[in-house]
N, C-alpha and C positions, 0 to 999 in steps of 0.2 A: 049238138050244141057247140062243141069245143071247134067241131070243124068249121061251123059258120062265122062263129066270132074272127076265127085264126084269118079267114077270108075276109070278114070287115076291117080289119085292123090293118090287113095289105092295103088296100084303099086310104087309110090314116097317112101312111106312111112316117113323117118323123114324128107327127103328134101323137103317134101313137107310143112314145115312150117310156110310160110309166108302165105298158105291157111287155117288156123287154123281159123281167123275169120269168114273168109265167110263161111267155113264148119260148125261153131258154129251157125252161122246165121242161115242157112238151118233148123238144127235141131230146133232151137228154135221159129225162126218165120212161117214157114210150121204150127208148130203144134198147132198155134191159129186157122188156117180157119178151112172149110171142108176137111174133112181125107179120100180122096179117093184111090185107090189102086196104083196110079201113086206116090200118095206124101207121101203115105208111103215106097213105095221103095225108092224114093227119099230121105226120110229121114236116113233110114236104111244107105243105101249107104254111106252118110254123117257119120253116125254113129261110122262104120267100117274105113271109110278113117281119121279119128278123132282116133282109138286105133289102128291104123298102124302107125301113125303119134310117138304115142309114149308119154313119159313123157313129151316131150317136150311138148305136148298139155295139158298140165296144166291146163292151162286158159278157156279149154273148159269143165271141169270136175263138174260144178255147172248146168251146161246144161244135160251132160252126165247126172250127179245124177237124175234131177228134171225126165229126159224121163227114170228111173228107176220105174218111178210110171205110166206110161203112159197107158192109156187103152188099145192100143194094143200089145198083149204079145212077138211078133216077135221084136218088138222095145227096149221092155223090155229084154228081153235076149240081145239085140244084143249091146245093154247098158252095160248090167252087163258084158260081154266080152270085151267091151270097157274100161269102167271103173278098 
């Protein structure tokens, strides 16, 4: 469920801004537990609909940075496009 919205919301793109937080959410509380390949798509997903969102998404760019360091590289890039 979380992964299909995360994927409409990339289609929104800036109008989708009032999901700015809970997309920041995603990104940054997923990446405390277990990293399994569901929650890293998940995260990814989140990622991307966060740099389609645009400038507006400001506010999530401290999140963005930190998953710039993230041990998995797919996340990492998909940051650094975000960002």
């Amino acid at each position: 469920m979380r992964f299909n919205s995360a994927l409409s919301l990339q289609e929104m793109g800036a109008a989708a801004l009032n999901a700015v937080p809970m997309l920041t959410q995603l990104v940054a509380d997923i990446g405390t537990g277990p990293e399994t390949n569901a929650v890293s798509s998940l995260r990814a997903v989140a990622i991307v609909a966060l740099g389609k969102i645009g400038p507006v998404a400001s506010n999530a760019l401290p999140v963005l940075k930190a998953t710039l360091h993230d041990s998995n590289g797919i996340l990492r890039g998909t940051s650094a496009v975000a960002v």
